[in-house]
LUMMARVO-37107 format. One line per 4 residues: number of its first residue (from 0); their letters; for each residue x, y, z of C-alpha. Coordinates in steps of 0.5 Angstrom, whole numbers. Layout:
% LUMMARVO-37107
NUM	A	X/Y/Z  ... $
***
This chain:
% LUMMARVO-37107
0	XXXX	-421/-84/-181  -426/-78/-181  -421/-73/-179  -421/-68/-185 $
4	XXXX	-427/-69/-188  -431/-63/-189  -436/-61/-186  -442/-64/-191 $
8	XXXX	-439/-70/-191  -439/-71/-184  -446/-69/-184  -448/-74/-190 $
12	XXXX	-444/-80/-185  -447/-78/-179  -454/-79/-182  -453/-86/-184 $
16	XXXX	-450/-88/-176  -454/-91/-171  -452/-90/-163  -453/-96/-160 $
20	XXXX	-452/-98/-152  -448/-103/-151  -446/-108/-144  -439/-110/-142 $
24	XXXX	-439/-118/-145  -443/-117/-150  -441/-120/-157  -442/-114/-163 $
28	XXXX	-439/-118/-169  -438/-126/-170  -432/-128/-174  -434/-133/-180 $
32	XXXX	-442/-129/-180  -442/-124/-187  -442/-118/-185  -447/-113/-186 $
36	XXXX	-445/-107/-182  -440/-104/-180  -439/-101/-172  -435/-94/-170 $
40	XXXX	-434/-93/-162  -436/-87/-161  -435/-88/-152  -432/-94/-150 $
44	XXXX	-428/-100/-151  -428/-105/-156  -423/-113/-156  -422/-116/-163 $
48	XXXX	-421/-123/-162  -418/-129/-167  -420/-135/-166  -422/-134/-159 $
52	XXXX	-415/-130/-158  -415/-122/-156  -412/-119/-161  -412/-112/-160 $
56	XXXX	-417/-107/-155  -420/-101/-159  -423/-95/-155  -427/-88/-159 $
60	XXXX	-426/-87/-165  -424/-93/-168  -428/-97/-174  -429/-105/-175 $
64	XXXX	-432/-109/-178  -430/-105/-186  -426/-111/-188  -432/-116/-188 $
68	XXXX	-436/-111/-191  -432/-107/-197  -429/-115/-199  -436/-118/-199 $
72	XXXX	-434/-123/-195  -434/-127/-188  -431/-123/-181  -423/-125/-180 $
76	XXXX	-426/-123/-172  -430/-123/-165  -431/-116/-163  -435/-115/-156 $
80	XXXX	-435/-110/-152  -429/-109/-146  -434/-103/-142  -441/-101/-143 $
84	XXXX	-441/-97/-149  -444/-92/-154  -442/-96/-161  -444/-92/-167 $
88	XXXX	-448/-98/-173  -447/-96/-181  -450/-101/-186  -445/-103/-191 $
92	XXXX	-449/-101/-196  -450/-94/-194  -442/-94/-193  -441/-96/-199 $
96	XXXX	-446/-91/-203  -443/-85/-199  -435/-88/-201  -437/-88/-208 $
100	XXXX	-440/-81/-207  -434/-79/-203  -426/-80/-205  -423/-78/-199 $
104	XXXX	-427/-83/-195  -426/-88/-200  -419/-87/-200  -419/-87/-193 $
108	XXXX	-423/-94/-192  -418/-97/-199  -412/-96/-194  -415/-98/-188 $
112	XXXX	-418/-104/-191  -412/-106/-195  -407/-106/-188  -413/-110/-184 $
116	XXX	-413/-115/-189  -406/-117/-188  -405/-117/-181 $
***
């Protein structure tokens, strides 16, 4: 996802992310809540569940909880952390206003966004 971006705009992203320490077990995003915020793993585990049924296992790197954020709408999904974990929190606004002042990180979050909302 972040692959690529120059070095500025990596820098302008990693302003607006928050570490934070998660636990094994525990709940990260709840699906049917308006999401607000959307979370990277940065160390770690994470599952995705749908209607309490795994989905799939994400590890470092990956990005969740955009769908909700980018649609304005309620989360598709659970995500509670398989391992102990360093999770990286974005305010969907900040995400939002840094997309629109960079294209290739709107371009990347589009397509991401529209091949989530089909699975």
């Amino acid at each position: 996802m972040f692959a690529g971006l120059p070095a500025d705009d990596l820098a302008a992203l990693a302003g607006v992310v928050q570490e934070q320490e998660t636990h094994s077990g525990e709940v990260l995003l709840t699906q049917g809540r308006f999401g607000d915020q959307v979370l990277i793993v940065l160390e770690g585990a994470v599952e995705v569940h749908r209607n309490g049924e795994l989905i799939e296992v994400l590890g470092r790197g990956a990005l969740v909880g955009e769908v909700a954020v980018f649609t304005r709408n309620h989360r598709n999904a659970t995500v509670i952390a398989r391992t102990d974990a360093c999770i990286g929190v974005v305010d969907g606004a900040a995400l939002d206003s840094l997309a629109s002042s960079i294209p290739l990180l709107s371009e990347r979050l589009g397509s991401v966004v529209q091949i989530r909302r089909t699975q």
